[in-house]
py3Dmol code that shows the C-alpha trace and the ligand (Angstrom):
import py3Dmol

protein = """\
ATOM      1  CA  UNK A   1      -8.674  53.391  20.774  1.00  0.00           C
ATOM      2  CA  UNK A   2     -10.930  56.254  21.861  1.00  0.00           C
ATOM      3  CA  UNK A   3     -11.891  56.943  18.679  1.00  0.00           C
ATOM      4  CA  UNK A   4     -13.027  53.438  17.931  1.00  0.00           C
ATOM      5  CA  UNK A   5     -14.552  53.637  21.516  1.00  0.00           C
ATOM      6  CA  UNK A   6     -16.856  57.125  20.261  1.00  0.00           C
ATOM      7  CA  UNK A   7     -17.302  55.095  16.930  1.00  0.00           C
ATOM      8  CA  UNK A   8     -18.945  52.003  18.786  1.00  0.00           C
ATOM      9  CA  UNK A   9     -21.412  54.798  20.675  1.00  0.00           C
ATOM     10  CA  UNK A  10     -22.433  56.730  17.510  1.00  0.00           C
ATOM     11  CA  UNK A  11     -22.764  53.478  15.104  1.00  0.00           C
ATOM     12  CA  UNK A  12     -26.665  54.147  16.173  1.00  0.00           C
ATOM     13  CA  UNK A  13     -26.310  57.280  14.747  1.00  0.00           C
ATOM     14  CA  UNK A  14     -25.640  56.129  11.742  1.00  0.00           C
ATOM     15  CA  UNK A  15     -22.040  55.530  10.276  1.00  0.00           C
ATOM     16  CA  UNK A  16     -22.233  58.324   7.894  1.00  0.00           C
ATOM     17  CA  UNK A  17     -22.849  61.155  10.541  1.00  0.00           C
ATOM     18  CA  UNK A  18     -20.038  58.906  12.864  1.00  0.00           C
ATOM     19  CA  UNK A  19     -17.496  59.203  10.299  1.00  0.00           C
ATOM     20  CA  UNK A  20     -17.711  63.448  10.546  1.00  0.00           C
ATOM     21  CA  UNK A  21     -17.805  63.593  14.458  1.00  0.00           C
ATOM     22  CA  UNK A  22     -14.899  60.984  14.801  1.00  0.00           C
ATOM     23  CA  UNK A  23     -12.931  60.245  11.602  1.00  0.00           C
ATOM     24  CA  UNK A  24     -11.716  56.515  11.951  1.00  0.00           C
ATOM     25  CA  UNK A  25      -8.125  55.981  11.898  1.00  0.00           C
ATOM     26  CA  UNK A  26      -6.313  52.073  11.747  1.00  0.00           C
ATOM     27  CA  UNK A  27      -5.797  50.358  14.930  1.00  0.00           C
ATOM     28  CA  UNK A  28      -2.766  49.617  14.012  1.00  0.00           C
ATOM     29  CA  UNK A  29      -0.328  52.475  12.445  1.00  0.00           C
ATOM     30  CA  UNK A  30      -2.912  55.768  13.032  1.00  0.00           C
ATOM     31  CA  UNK A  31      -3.541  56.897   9.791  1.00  0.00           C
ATOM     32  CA  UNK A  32      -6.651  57.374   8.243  1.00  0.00           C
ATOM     33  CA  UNK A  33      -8.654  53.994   7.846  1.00  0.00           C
ATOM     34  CA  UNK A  34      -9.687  53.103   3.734  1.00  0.00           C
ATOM     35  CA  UNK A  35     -12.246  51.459   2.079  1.00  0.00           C
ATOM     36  CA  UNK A  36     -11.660  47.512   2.039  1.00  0.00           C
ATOM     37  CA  UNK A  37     -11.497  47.386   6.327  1.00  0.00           C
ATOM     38  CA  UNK A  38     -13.387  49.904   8.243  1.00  0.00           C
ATOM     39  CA  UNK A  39     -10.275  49.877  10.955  1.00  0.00           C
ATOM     40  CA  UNK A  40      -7.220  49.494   8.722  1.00  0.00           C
ATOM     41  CA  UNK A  41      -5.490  51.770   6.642  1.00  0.00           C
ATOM     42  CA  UNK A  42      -5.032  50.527   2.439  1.00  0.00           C
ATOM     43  CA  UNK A  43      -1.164  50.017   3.594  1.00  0.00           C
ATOM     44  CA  UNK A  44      -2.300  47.856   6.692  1.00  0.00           C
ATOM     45  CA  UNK A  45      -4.772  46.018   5.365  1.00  0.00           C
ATOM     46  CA  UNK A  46      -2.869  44.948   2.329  1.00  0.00           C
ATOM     47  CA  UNK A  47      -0.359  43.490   5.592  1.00  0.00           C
ATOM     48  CA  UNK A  48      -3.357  41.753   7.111  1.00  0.00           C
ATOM     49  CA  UNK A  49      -1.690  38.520   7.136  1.00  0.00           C
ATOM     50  CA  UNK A  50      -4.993  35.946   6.075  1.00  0.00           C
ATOM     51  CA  UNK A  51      -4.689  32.926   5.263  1.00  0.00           C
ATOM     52  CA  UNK A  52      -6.268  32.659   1.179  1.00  0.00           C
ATOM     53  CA  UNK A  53      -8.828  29.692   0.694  1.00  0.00           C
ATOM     54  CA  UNK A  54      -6.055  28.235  -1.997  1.00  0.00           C
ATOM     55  CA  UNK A  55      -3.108  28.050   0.274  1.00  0.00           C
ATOM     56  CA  UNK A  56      -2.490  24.378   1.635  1.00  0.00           C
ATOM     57  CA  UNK A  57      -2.802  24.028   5.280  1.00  0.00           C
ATOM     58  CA  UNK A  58      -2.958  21.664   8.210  1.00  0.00           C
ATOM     59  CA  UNK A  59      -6.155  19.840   8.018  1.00  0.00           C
ATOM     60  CA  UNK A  60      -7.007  20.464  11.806  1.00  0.00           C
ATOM     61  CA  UNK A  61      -5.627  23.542  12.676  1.00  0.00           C
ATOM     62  CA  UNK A  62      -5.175  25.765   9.207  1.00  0.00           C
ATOM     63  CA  UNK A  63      -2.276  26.560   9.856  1.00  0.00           C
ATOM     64  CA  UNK A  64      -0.596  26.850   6.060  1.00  0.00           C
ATOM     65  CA  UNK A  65       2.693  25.170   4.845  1.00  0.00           C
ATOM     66  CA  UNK A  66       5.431  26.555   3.164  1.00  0.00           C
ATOM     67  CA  UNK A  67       6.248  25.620  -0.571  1.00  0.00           C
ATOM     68  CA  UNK A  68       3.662  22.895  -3.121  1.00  0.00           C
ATOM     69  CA  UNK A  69       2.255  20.541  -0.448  1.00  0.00           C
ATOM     70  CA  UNK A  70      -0.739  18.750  -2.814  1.00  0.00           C
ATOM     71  CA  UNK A  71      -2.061  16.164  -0.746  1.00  0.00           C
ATOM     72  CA  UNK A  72      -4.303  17.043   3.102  1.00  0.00           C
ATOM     73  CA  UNK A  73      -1.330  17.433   5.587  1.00  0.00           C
ATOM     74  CA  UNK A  74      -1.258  17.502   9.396  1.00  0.00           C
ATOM     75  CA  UNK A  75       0.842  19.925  10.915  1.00  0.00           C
ATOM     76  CA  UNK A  76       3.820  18.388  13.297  1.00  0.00           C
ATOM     77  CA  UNK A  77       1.736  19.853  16.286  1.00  0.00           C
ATOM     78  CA  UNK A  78      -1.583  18.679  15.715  1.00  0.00           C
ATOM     79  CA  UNK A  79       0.106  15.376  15.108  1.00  0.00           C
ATOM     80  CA  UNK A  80       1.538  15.811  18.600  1.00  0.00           C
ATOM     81  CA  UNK A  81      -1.607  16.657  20.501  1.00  0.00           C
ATOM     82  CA  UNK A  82      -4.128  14.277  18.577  1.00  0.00           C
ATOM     83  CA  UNK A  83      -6.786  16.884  18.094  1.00  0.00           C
ATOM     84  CA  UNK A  84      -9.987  15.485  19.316  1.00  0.00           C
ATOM     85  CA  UNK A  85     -11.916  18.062  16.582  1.00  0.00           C
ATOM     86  CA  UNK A  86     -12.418  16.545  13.217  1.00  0.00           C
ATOM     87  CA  UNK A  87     -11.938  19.632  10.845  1.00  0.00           C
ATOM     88  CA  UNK A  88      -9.889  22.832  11.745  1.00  0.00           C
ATOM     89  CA  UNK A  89      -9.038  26.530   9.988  1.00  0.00           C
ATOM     90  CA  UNK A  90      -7.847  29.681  10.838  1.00  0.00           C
ATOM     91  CA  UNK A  91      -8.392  33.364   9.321  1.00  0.00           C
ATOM     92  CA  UNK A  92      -4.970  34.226   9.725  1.00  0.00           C
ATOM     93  CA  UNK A  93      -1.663  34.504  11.488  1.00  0.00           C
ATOM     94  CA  UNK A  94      -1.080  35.864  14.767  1.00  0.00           C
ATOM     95  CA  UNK A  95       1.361  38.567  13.529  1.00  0.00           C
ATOM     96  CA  UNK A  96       1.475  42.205  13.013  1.00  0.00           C
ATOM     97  CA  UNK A  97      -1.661  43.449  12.012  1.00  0.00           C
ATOM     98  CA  UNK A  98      -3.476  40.369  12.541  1.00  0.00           C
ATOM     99  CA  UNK A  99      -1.798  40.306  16.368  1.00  0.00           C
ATOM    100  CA  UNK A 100      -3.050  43.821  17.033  1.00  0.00           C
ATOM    101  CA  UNK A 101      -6.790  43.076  16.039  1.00  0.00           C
ATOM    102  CA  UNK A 102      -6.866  40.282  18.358  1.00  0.00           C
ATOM    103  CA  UNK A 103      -5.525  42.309  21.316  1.00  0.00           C
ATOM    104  CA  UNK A 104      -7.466  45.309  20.527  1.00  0.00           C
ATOM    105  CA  UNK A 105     -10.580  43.097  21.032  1.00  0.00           C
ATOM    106  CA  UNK A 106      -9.350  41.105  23.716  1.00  0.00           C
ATOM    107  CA  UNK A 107      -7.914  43.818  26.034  1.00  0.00           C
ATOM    108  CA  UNK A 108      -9.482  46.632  25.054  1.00  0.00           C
ATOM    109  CA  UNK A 109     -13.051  45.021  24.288  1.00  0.00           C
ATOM    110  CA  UNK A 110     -13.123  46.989  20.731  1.00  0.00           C
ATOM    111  CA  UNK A 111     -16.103  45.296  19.820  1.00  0.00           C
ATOM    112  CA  UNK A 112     -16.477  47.872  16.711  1.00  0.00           C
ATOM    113  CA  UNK A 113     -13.953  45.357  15.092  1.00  0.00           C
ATOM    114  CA  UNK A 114     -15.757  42.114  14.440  1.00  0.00           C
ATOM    115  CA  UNK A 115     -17.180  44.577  11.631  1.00  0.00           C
ATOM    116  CA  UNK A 116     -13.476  43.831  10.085  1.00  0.00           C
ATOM    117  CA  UNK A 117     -13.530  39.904  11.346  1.00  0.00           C
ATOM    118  CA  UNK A 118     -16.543  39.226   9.738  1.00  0.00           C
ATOM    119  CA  UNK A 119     -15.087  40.999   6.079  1.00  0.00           C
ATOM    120  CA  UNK A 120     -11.987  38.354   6.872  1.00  0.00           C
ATOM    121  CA  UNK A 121     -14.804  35.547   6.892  1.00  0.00           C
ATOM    122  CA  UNK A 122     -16.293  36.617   3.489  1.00  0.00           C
ATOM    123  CA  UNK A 123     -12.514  36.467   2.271  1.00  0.00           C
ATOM    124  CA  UNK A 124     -12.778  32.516   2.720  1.00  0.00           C
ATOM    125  CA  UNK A 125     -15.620  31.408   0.699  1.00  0.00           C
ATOM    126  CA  UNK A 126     -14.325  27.271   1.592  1.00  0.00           C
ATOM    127  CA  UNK A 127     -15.575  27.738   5.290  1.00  0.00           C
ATOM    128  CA  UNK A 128     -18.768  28.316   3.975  1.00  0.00           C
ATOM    129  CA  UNK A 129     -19.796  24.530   4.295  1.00  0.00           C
ATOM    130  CA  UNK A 130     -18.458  24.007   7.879  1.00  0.00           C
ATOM    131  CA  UNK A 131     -20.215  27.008   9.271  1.00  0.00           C
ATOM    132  CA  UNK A 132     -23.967  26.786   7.672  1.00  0.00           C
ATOM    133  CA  UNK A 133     -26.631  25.221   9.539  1.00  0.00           C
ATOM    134  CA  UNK A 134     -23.943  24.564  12.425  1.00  0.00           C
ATOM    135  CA  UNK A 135     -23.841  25.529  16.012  1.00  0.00           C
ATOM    136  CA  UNK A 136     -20.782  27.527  16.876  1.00  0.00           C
ATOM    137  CA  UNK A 137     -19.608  27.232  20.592  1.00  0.00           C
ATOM    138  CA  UNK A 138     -17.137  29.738  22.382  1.00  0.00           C
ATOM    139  CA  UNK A 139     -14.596  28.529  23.893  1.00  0.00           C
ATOM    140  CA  UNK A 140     -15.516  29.405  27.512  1.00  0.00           C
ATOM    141  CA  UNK A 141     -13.792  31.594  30.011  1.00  0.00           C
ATOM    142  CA  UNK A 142     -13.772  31.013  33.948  1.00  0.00           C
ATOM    143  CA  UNK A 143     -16.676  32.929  35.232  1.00  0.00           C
ATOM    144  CA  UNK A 144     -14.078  34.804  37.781  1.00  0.00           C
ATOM    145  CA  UNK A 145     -12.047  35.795  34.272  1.00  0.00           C
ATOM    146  CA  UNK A 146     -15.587  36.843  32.852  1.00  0.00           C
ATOM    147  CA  UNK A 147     -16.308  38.988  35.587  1.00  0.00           C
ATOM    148  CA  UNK A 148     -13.203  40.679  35.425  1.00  0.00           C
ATOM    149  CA  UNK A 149     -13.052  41.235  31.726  1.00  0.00           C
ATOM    150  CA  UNK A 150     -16.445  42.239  31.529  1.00  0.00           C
ATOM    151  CA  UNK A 151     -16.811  39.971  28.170  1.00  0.00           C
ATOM    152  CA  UNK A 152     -15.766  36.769  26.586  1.00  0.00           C
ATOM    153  CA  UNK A 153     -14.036  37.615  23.393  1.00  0.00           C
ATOM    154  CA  UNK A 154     -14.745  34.062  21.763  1.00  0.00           C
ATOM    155  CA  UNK A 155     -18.253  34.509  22.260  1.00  0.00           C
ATOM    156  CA  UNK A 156     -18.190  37.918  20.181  1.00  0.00           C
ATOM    157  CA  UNK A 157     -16.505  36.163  17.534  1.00  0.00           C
ATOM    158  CA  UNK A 158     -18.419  33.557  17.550  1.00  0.00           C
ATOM    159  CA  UNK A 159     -21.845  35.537  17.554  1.00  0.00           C
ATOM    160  CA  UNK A 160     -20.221  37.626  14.495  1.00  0.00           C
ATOM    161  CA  UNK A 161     -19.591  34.380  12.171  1.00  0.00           C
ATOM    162  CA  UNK A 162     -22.761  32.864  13.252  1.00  0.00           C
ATOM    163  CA  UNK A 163     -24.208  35.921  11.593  1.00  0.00           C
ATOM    164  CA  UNK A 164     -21.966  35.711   8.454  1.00  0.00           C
ATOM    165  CA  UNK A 165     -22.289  32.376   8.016  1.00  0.00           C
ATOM    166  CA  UNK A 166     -25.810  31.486   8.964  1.00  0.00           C
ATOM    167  CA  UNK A 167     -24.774  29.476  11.819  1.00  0.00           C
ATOM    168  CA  UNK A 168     -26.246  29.740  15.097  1.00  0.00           C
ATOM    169  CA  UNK A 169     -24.590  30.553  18.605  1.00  0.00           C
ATOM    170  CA  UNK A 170     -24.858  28.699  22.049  1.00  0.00           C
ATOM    171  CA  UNK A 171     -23.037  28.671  25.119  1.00  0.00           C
ATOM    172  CA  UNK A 172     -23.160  25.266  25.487  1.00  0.00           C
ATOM    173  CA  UNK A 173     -19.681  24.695  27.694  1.00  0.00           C
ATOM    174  CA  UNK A 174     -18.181  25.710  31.252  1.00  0.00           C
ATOM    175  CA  UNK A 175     -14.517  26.548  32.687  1.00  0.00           C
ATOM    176  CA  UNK A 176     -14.513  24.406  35.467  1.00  0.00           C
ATOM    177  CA  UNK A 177     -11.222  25.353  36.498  1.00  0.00           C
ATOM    178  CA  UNK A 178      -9.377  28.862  36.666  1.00  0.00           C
ATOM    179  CA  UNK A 179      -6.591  27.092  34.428  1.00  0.00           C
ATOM    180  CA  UNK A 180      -4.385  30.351  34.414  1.00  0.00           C
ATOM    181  CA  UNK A 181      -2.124  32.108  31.497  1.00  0.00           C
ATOM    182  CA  UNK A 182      -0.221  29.299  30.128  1.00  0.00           C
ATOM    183  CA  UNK A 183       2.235  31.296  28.117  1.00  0.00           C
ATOM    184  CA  UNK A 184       5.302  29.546  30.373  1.00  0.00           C
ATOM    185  CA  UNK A 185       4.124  26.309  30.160  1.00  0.00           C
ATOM    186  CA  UNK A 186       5.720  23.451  27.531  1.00  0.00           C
ATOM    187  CA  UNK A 187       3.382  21.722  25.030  1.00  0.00           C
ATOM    188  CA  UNK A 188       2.780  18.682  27.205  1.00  0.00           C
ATOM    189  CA  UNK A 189       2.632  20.952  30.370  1.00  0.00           C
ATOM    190  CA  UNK A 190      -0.264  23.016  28.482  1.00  0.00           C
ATOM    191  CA  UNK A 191      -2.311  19.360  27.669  1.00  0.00           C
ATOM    192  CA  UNK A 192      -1.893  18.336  31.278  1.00  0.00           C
ATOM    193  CA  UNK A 193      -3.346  21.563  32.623  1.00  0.00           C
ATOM    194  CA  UNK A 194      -6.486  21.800  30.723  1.00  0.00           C
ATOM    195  CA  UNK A 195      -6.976  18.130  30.932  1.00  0.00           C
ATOM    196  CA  UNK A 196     -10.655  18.056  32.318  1.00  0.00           C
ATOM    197  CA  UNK A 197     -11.086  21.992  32.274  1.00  0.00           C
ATOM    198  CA  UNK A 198     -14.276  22.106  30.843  1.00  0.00           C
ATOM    199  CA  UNK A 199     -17.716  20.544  30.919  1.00  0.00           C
ATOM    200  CA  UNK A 200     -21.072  20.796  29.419  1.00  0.00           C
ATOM    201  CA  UNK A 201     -23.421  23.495  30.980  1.00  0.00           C
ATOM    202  CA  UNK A 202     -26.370  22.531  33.270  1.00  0.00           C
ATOM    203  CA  UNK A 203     -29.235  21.888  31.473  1.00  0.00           C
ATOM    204  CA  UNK A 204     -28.018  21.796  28.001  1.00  0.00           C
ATOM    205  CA  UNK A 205     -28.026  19.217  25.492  1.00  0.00           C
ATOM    206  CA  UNK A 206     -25.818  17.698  22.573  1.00  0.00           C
ATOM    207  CA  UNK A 207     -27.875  16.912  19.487  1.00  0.00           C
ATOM    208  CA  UNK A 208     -26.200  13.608  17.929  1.00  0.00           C
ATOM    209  CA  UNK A 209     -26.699  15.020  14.752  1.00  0.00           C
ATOM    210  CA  UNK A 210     -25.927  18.393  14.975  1.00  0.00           C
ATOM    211  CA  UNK A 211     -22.529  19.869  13.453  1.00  0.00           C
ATOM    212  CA  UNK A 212     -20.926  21.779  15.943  1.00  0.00           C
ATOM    213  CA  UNK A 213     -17.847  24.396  15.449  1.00  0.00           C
ATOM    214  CA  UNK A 214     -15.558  25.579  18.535  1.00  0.00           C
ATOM    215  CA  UNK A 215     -14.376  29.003  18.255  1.00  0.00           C
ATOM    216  CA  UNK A 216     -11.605  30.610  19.591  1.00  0.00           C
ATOM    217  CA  UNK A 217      -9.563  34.031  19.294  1.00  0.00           C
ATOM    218  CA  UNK A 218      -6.357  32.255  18.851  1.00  0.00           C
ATOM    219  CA  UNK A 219      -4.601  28.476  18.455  1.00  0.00           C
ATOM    220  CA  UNK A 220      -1.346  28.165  19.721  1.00  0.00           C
ATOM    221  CA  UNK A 221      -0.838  24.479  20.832  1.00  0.00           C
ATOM    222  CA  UNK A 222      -4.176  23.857  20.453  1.00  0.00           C
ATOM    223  CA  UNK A 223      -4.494  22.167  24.287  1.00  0.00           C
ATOM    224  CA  UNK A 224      -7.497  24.623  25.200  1.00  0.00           C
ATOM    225  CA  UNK A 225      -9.924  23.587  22.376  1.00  0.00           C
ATOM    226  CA  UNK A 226      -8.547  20.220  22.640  1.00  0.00           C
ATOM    227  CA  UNK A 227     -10.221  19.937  26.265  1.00  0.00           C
ATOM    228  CA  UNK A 228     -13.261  21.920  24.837  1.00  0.00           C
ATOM    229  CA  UNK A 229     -13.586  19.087  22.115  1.00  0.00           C
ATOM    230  CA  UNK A 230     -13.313  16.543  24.280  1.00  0.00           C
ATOM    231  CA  UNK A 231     -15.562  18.012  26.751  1.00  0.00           C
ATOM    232  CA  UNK A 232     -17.989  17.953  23.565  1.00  0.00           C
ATOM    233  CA  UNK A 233     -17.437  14.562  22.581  1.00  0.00           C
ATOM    234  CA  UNK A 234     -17.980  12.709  26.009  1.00  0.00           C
ATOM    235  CA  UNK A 235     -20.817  14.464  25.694  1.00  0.00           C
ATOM    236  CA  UNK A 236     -22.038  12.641  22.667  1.00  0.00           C
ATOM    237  CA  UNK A 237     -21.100  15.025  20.072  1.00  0.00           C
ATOM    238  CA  UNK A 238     -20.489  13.662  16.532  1.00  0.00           C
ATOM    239  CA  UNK A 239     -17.140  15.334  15.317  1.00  0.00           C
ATOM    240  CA  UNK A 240     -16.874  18.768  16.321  1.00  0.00           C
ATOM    241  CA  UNK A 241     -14.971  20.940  13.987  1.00  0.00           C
ATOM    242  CA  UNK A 242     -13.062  24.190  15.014  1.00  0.00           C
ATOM    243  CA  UNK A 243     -12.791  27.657  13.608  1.00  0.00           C
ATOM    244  CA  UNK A 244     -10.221  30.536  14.817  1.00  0.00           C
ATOM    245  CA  UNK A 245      -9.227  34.100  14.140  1.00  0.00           C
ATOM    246  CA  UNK A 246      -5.450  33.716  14.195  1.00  0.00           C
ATOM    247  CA  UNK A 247      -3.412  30.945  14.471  1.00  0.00           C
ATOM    248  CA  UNK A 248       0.003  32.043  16.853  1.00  0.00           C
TER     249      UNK A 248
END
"""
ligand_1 = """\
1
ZN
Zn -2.198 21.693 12.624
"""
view = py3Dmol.view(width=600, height=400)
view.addModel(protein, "pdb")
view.setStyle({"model": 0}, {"cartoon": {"style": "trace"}})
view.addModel(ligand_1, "xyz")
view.setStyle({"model": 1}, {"stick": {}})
view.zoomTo()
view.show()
């Protein structure tokens, strides 16, 4: 981590000259990083468990299915929740290498790894036409979680595929409520608690014809970026779509 840390610091330096004061090693086993990811190993990145464009997947959420499925599927979860989003995908699982980039940005703010993210992005070609000319929106954290953290991990993320993608950023929703970890909580407890969590910020606006992508670190029963879509939708938004890095 510190090296990735001193990496972040001497990027202005130039990567070159970075790479001989503090040789990069992968987040996730130690050893020397490769070529294809600038913070993974060759044997680590081959592990990165994404999600190719081919592979047939849940229709809202990405998440793929096991075996020939041929026709658009929804996932028994998203058919559970009744997504409020229109279109969903993921990069990849939530699982060994994939877990540990996600934590390494979210609790150690490694911000040096969107670098990686945004390779994963150029991996899927097929999100190209959801993410171009659209707005992307971070999911939101409660400004006393902000404060503490320091950063909003979703909003990195989102920034980094707005510039792969040719999208643009905005902040255009607020945590109303401190709605807490949710890790204990059931499916239906999880939809109950974020039920009216979020809102539209003060003084912004919701085009009616604008396509607009939520983005999130990671999709687990989907409750958080269902409130966050509906949020969007009261607000007169025309069939948001949602993107995440890992789907748990
Ligand atoms: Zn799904």
């Amino acid at each position: 981590m510190q090296s990735a840390i001193l990496k972040s610091h001497l990027a202005l330096l130039g990567s070159r000259v970075a790479d001989i004061v503090s040789p990069r090693d992968c987040v996730h086993c130690g050893e020397a990083a490769g070529e294809s990811y600038r913070w993974l190993c060759e044997e680590c990145a081959q592990k990165l468990p994404l999600i190719p464009s081919d592979k047939p997947r849940c229709a809202l959420c990405g998440k793929p299915f096991e075996g020939s499925v041929q026709t658009e599927r929804i996932c028994p979860n998203c058919v559970e929740i009744k997504p409020k989003w229109e279109r969903g995908s993921t990069l990849m699982m939530y699982e060994g290498v994939g877990e540990t980039i996600v934590r390494r940005i979210k609790f150690h703010g490694e911000r040096c790894l969107l670098e990686d993210v945004r390779h994963m992005l150029r991996e899927r070609p097929d999100l190209a036409p959801m993410l171009r000319g659209a707005t992307l929106i971070p999911v939101p954290l409660h400004s006393l979680r902000l404060r503490e953290r320091g950063f909003n991990q979703s909003e990195w993320l989102a920034r980094a595929f707005a510039k792969e993608s040719g999208a643009s950023c905005q902040n255009l929703l607020v945590r109303k409520r401190d709605t807490g970890t949710q890790t204990a909580l059931s499916r239906q407890e999880r939809l109950k608690n974020m039920r009216g969590a979020f809102a539209l910020r003060k003084g912004t606006q919701i085009g009616t014809e604008q396509r607009y992508v939520l983005i999130d670190d990671v999709i687990t029963t989907g409750a958080t970026l269902n409130a966050c879509a509906d949020a969007l939708v009261r607000a007169g938004a025309h069939s948001p779509s949602v993107l995440t890095l890992a789907h748990a």
